[in-house]
C-alpha positions as CSV (number, residue, x, y, z in Angstrom):
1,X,0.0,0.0,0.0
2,X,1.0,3.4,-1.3
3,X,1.2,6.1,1.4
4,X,-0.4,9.2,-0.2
5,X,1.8,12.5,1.1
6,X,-0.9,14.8,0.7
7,X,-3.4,13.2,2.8
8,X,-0.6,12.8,5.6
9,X,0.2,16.6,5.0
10,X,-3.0,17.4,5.3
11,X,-3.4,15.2,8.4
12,X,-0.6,16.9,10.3
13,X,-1.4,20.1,9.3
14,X,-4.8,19.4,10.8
15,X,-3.3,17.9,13.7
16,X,-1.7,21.2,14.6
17,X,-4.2,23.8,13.7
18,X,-6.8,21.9,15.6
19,X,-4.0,21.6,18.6
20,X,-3.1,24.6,18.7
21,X,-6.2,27.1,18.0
22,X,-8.7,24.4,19.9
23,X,-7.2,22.3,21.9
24,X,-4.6,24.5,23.7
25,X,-7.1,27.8,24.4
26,X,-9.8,25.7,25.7
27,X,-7.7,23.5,28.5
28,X,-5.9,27.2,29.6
29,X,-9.0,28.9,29.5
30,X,-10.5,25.7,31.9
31,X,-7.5,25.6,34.1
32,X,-7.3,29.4,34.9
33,X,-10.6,29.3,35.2
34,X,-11.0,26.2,37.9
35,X,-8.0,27.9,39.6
36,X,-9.1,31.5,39.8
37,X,-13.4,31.2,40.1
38,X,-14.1,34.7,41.4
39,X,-18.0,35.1,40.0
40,X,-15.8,35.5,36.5
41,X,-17.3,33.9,33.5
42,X,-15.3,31.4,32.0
43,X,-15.8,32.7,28.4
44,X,-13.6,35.9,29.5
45,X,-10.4,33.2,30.4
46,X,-11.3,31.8,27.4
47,X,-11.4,35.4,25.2
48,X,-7.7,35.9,27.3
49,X,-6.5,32.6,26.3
50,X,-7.2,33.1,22.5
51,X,-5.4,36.1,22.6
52,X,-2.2,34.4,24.5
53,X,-2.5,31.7,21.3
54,X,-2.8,34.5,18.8
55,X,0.0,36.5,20.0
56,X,2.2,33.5,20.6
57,X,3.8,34.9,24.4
58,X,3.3,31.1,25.4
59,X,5.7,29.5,23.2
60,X,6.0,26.3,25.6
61,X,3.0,25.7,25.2
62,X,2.7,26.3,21.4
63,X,4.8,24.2,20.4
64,X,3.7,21.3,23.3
65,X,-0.2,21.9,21.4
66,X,1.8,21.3,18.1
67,X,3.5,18.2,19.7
68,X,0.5,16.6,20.7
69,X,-1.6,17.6,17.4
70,X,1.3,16.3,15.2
71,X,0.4,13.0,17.4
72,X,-3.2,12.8,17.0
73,X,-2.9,13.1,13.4
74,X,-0.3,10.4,13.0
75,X,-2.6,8.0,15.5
76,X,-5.4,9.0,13.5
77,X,-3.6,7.9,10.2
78,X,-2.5,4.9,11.9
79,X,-5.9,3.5,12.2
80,X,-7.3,4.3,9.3
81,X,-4.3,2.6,7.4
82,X,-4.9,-0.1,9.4
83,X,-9.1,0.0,8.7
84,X,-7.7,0.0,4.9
85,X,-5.2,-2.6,4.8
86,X,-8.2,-5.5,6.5
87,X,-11.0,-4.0,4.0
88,X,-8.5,-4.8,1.4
């Protein structure tokens, strides 16, 4: 079987936007917000948190979001090859 290097391109690319720009503001915005409840909304630590990502001042945990969504994708990729190769 053929690995197509678009599709695992696309996969990782993916991997890291969703890591990154969903993953990553979502558990900070959670964490501040379980450690710092004050009558606050959470969707203001989650507004602050989006801004952190945007303006990359976190670069730890950037590139740890990238890490992890680089992962996924290649997990992902894994099964699916593997769903592929028994239908075959």
């Amino acid at each position: 079987m053929k690995t197509n290097k678009k599709a695992i391109v696309l996969a990782v690319a993916s991997g890291i936007l969703l890591g990154v720009f969903v993953i990553q503001p979502i558990t900070v915005s959670l964490h501040a917000f379980d450690s710092h409840v004050q009558g606050e909304s959470w969707f203001s630590y989650l507004m602050d948190s989006y801004g952190q990502v945007l303006s990359f001042t976190d670069m730890k945990g950037t590139l740890l979001a990238m890490f992890y969504g680089v992962m996924a994708a290649l997990f992902v990729m894994m099964i699916t090859t593997k769903r592929r190769k028994k239908t075959e």
